[in-house]
mmCIF file of the N, C-alpha and C atoms, coordinates in Angstrom:
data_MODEL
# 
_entry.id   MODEL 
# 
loop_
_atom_site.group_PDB 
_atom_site.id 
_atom_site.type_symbol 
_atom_site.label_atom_id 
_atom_site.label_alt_id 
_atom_site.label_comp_id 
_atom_site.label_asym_id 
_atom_site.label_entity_id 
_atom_site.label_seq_id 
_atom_site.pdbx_PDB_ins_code 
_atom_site.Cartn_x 
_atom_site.Cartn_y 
_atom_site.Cartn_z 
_atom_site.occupancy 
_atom_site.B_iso_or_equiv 
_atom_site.pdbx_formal_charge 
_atom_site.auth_seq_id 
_atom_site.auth_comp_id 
_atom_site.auth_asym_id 
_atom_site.auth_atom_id 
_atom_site.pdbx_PDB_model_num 
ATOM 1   N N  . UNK A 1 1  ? 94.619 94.821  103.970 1.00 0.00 ? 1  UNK A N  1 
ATOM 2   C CA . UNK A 1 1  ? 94.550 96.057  103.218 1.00 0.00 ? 1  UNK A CA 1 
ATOM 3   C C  . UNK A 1 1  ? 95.330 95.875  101.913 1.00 0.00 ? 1  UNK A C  1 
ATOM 4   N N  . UNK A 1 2  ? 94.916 96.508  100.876 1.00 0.00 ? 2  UNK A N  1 
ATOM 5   C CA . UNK A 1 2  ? 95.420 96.693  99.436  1.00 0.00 ? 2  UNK A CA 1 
ATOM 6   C C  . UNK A 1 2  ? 96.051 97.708  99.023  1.00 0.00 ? 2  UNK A C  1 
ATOM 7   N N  . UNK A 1 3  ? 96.759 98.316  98.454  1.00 0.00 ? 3  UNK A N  1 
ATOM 8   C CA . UNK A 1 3  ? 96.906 99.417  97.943  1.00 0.00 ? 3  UNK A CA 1 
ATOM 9   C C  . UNK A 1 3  ? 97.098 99.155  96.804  1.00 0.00 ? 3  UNK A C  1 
ATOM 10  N N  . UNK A 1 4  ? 95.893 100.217 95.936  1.00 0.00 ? 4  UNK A N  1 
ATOM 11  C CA . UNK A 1 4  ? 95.917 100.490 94.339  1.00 0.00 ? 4  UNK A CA 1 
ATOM 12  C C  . UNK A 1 4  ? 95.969 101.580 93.797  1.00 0.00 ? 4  UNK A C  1 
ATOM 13  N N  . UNK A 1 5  ? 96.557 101.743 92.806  1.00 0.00 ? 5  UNK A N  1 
ATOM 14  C CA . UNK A 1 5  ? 96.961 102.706 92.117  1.00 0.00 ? 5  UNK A CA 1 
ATOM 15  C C  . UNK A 1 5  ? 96.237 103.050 90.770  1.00 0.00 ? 5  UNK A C  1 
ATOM 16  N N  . UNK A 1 6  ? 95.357 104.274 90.608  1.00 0.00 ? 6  UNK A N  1 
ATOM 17  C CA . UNK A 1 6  ? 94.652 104.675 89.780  1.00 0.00 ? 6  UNK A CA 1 
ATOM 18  C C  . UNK A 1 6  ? 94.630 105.684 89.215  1.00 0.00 ? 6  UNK A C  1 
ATOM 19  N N  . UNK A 1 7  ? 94.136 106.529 88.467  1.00 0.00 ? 7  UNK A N  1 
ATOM 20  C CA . UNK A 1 7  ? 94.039 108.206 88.427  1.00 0.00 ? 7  UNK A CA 1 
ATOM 21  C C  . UNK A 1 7  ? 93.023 108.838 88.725  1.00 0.00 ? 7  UNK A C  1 
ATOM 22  N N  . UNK A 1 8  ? 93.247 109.862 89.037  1.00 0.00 ? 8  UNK A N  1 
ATOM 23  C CA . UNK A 1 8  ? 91.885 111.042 89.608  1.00 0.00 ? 8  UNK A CA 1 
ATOM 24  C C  . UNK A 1 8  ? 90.903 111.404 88.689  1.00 0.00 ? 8  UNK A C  1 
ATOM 25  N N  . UNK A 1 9  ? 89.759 111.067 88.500  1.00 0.00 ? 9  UNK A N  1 
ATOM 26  C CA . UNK A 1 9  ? 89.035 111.208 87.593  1.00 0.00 ? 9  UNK A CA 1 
ATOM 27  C C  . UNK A 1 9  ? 88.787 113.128 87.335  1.00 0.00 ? 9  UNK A C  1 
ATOM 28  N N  . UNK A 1 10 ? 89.499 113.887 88.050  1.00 0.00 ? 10 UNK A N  1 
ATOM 29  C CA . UNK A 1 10 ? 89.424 115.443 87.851  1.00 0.00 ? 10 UNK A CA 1 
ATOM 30  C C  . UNK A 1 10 ? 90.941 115.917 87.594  1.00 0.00 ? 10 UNK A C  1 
ATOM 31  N N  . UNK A 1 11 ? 91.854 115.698 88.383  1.00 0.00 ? 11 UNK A N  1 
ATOM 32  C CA . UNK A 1 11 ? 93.444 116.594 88.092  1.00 0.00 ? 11 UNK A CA 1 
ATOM 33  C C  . UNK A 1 11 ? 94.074 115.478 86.839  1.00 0.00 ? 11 UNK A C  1 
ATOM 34  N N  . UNK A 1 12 ? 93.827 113.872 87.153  1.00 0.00 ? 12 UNK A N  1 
ATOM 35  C CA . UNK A 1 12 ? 94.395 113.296 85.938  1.00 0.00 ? 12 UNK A CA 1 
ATOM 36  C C  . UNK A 1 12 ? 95.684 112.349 86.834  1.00 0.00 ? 12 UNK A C  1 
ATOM 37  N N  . UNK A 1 13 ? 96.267 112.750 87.902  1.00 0.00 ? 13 UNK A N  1 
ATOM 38  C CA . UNK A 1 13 ? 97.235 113.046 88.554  1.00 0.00 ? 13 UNK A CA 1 
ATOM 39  C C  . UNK A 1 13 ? 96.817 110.811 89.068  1.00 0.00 ? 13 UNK A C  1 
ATOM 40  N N  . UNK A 1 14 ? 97.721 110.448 88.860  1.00 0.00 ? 14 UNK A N  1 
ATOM 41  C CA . UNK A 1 14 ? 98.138 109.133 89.194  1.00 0.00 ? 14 UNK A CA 1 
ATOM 42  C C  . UNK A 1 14 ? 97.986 108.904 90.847  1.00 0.00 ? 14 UNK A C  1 
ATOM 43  N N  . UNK A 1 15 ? 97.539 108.678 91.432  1.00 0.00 ? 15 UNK A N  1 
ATOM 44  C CA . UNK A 1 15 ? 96.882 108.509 93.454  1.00 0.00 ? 15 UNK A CA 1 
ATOM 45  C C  . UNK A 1 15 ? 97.062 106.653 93.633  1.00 0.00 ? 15 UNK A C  1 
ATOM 46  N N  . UNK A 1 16 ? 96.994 106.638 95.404  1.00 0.00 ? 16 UNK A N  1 
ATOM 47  C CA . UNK A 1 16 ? 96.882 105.570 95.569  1.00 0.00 ? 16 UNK A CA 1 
ATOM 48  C C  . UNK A 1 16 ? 95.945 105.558 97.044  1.00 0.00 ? 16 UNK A C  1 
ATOM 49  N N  . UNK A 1 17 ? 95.305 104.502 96.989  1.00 0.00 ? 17 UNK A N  1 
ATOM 50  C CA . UNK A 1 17 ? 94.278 104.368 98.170  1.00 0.00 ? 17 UNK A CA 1 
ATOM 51  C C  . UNK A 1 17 ? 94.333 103.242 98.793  1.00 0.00 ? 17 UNK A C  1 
ATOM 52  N N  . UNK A 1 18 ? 94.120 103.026 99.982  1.00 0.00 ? 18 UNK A N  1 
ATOM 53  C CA . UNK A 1 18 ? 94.171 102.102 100.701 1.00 0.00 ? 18 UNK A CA 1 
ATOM 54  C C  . UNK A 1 18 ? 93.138 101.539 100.542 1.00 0.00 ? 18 UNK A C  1 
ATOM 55  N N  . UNK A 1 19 ? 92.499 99.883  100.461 1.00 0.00 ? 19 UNK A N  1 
ATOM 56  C CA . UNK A 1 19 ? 91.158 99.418  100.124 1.00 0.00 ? 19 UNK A CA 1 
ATOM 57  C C  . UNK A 1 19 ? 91.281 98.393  101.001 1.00 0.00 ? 19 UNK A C  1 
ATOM 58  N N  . UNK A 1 20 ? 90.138 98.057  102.011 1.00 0.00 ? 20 UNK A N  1 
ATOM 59  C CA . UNK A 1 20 ? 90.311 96.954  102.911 1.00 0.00 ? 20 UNK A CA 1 
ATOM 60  C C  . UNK A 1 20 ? 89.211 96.135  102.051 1.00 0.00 ? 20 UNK A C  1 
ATOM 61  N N  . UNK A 1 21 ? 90.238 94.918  101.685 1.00 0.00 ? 21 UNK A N  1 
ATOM 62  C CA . UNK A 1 21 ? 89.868 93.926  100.923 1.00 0.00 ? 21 UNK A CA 1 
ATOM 63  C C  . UNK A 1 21 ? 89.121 92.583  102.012 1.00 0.00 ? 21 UNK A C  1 
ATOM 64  N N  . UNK A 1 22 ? 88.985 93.246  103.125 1.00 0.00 ? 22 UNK A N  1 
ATOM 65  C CA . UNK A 1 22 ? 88.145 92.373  104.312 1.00 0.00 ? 22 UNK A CA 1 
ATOM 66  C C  . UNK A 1 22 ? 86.567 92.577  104.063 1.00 0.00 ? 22 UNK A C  1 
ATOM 67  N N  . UNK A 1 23 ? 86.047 93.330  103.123 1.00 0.00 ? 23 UNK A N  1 
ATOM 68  C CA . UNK A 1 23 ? 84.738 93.543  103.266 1.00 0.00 ? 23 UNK A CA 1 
ATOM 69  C C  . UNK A 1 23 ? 84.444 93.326  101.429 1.00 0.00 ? 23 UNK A C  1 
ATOM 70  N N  . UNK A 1 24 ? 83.484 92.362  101.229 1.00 0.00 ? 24 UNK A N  1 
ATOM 71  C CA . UNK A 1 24 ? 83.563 92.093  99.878  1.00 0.00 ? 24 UNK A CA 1 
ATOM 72  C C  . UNK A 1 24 ? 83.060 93.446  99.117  1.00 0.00 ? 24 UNK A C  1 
ATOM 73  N N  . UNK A 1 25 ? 81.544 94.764  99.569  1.00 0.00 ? 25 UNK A N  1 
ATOM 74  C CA . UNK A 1 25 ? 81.721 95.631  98.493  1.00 0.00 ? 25 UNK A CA 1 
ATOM 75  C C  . UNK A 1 25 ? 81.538 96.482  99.374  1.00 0.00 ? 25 UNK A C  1 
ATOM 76  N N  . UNK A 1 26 ? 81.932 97.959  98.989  1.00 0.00 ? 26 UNK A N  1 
ATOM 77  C CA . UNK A 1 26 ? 81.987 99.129  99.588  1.00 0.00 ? 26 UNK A CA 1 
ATOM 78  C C  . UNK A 1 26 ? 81.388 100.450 98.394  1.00 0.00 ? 26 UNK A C  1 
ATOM 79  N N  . UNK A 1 27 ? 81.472 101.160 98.958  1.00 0.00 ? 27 UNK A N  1 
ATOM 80  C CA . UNK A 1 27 ? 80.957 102.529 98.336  1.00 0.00 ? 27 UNK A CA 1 
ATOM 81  C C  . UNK A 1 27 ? 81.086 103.533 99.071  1.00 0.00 ? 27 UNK A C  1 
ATOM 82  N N  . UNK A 1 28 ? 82.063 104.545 99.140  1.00 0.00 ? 28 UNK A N  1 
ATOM 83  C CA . UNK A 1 28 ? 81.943 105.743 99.872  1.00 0.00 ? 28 UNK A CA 1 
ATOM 84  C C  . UNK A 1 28 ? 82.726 106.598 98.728  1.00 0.00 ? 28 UNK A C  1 
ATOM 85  N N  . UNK A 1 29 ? 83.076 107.915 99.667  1.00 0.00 ? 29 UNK A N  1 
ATOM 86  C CA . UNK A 1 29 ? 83.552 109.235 98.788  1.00 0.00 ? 29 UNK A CA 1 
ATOM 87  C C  . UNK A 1 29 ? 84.779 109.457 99.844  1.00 0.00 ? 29 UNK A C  1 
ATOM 88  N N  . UNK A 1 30 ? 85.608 109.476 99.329  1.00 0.00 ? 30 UNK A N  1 
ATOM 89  C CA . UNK A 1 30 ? 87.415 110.017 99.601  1.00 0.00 ? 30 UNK A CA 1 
ATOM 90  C C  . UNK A 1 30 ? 87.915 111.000 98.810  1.00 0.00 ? 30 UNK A C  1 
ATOM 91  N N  . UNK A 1 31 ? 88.615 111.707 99.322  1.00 0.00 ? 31 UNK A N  1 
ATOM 92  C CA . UNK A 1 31 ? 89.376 113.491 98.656  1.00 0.00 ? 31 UNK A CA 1 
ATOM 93  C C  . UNK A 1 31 ? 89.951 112.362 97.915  1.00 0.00 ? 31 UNK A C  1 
ATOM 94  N N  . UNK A 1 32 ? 90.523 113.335 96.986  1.00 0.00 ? 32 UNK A N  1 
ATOM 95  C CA . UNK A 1 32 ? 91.908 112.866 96.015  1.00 0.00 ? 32 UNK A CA 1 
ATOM 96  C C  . UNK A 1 32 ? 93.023 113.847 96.940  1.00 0.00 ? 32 UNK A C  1 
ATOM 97  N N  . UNK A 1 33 ? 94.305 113.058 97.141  1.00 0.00 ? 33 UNK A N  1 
ATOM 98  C CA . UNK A 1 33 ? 95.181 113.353 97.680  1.00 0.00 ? 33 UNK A CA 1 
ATOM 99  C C  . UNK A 1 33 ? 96.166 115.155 96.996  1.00 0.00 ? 33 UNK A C  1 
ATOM 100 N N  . UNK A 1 34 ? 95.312 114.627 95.802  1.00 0.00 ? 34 UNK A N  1 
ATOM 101 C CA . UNK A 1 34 ? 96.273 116.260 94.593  1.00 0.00 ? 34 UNK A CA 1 
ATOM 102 C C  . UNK A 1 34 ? 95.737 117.114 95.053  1.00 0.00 ? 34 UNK A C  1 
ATOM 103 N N  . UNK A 1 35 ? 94.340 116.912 94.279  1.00 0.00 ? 35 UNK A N  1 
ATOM 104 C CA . UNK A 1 35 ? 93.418 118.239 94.132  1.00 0.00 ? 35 UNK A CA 1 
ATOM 105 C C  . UNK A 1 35 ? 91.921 118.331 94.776  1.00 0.00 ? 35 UNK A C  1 
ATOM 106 N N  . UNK A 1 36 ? 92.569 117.330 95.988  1.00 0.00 ? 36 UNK A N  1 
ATOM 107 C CA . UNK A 1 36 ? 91.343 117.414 97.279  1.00 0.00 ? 36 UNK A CA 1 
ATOM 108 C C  . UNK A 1 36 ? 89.838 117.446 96.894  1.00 0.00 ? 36 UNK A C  1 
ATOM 109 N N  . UNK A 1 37 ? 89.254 117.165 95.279  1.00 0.00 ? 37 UNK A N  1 
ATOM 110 C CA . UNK A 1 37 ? 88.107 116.637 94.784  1.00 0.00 ? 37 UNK A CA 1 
ATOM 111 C C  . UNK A 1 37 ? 87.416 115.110 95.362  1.00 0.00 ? 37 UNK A C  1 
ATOM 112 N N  . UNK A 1 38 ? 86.150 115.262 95.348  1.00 0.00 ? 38 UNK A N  1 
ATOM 113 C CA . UNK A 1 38 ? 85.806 114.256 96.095  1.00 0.00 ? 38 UNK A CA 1 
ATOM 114 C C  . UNK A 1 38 ? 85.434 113.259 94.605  1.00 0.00 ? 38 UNK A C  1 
ATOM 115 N N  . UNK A 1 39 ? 85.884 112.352 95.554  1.00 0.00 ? 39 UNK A N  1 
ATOM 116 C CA . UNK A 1 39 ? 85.911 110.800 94.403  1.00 0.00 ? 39 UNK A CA 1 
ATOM 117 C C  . UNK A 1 39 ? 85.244 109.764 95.065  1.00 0.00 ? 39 UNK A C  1 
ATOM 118 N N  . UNK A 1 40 ? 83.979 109.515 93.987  1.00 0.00 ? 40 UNK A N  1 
ATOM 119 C CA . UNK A 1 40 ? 82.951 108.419 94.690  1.00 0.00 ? 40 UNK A CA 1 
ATOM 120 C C  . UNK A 1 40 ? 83.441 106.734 94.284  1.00 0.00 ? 40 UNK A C  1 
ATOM 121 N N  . UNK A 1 41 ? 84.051 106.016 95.110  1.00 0.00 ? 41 UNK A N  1 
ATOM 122 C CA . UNK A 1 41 ? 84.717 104.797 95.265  1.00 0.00 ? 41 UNK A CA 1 
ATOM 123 C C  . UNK A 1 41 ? 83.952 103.901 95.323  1.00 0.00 ? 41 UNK A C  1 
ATOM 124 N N  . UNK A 1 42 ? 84.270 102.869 94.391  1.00 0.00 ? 42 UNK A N  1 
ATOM 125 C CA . UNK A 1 42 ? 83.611 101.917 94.628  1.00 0.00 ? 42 UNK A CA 1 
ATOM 126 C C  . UNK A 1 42 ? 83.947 100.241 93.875  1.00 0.00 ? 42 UNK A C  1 
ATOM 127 N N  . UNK A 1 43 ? 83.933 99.548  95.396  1.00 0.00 ? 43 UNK A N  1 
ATOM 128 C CA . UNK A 1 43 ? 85.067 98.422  95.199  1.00 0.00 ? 43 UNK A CA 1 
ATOM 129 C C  . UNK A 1 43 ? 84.317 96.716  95.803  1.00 0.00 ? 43 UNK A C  1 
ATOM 130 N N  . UNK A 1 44 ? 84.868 96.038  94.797  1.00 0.00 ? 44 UNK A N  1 
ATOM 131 C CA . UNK A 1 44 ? 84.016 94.833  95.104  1.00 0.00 ? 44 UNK A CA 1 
ATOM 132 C C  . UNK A 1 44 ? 85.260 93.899  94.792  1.00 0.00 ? 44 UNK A C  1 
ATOM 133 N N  . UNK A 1 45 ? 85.135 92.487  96.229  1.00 0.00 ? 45 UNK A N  1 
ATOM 134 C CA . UNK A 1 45 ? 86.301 91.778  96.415  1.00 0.00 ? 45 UNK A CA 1 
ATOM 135 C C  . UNK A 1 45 ? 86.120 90.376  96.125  1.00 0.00 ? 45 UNK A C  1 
ATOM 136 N N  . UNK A 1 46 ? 86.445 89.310  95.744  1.00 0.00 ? 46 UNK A N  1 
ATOM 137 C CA . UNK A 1 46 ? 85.755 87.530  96.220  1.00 0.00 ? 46 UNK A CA 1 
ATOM 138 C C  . UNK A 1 46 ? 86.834 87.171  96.495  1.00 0.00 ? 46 UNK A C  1 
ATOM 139 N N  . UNK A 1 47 ? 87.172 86.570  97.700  1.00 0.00 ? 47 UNK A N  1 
ATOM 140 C CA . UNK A 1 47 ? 88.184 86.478  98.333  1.00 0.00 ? 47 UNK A CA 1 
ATOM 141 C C  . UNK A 1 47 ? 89.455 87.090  98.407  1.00 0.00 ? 47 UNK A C  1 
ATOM 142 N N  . UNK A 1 48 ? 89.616 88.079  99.057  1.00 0.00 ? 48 UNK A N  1 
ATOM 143 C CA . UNK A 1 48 ? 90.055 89.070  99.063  1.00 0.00 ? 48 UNK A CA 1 
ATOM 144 C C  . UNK A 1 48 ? 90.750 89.724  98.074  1.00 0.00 ? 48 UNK A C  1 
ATOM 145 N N  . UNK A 1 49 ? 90.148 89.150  96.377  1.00 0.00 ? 49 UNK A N  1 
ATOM 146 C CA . UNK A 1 49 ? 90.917 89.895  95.162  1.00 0.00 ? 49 UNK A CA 1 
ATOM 147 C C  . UNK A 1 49 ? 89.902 90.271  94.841  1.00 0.00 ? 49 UNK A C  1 
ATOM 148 N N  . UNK A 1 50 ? 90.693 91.743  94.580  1.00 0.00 ? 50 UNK A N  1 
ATOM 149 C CA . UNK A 1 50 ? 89.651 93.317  94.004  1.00 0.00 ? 50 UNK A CA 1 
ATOM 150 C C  . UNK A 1 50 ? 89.367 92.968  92.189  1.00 0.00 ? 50 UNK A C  1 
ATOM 151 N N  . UNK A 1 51 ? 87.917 92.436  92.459  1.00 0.00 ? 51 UNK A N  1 
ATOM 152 C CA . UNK A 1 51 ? 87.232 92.263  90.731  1.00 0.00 ? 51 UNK A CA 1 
ATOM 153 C C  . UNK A 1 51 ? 86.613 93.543  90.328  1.00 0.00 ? 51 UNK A C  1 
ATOM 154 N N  . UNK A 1 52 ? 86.291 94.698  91.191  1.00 0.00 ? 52 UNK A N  1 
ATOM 155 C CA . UNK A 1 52 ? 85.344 95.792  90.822  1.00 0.00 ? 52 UNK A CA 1 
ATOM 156 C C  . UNK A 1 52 ? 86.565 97.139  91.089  1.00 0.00 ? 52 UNK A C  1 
ATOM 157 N N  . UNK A 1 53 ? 86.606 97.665  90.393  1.00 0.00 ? 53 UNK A N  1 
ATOM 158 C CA . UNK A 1 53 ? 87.000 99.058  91.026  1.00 0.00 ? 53 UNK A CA 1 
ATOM 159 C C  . UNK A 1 53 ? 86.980 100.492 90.389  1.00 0.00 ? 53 UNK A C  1 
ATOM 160 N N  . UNK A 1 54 ? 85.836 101.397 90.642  1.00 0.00 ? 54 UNK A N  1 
ATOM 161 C CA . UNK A 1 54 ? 85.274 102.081 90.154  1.00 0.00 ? 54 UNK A CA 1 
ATOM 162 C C  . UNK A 1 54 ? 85.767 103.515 90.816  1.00 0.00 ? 54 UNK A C  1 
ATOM 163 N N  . UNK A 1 55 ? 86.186 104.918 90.367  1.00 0.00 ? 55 UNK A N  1 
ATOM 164 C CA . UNK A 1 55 ? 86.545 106.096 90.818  1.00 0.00 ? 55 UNK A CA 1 
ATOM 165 C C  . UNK A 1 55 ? 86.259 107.081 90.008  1.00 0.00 ? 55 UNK A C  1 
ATOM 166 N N  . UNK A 1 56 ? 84.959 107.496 90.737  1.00 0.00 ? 56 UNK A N  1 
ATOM 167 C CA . UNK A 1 56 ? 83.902 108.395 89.342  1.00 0.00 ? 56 UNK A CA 1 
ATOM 168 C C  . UNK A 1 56 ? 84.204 110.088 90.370  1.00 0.00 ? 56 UNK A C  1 
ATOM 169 N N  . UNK A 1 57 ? 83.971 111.104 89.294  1.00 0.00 ? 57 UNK A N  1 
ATOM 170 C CA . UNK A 1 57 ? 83.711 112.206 89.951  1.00 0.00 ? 57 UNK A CA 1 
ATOM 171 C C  . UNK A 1 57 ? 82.355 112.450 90.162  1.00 0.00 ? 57 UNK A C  1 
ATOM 172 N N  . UNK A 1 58 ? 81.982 113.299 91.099  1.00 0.00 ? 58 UNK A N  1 
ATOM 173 C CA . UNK A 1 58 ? 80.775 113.674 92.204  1.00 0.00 ? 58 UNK A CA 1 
ATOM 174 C C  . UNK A 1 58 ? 80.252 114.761 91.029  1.00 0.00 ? 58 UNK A C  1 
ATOM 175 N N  . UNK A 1 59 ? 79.384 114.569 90.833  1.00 0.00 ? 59 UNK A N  1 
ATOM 176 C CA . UNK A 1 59 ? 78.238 116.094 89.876  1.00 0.00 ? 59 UNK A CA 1 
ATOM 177 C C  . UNK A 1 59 ? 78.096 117.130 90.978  1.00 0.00 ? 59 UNK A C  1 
ATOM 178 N N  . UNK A 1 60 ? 78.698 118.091 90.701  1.00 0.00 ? 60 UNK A N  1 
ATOM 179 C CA . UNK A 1 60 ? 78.144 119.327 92.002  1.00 0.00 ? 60 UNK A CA 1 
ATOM 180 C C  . UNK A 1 60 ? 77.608 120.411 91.520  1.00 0.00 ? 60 UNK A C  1 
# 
């Protein structure tokens, strides 16, 4: 597991997420820890160093 540190693409507010760097790419949606907005994640690894890392807000 990784932990990285980014900002919330809605409050602004500095977060950190856990990323299991065991699976080379992923894509799901996780709250933001501030302002509980959903944040569409998305992370790509080559040997277990994070080259992709993407944290877009959801259109609702």
């Amino acid at each position: 597991m990784l932990e990285h540190h980014f900002t919330c693409p809605y409050c602004w507010e500095s977060i950190s997420m856990l990323l299991d760097n065991s699976v080379s790419e992923q894509s799901y949606i996780e709250d933001c820890e501030v302002c509980c907005n959903p944040i569409q994640v998305t992370t790509h690894f080559e040997n277990t160093e994070l080259t992709v890392f993407e944290a877009d807000s959801i259109e609702q």
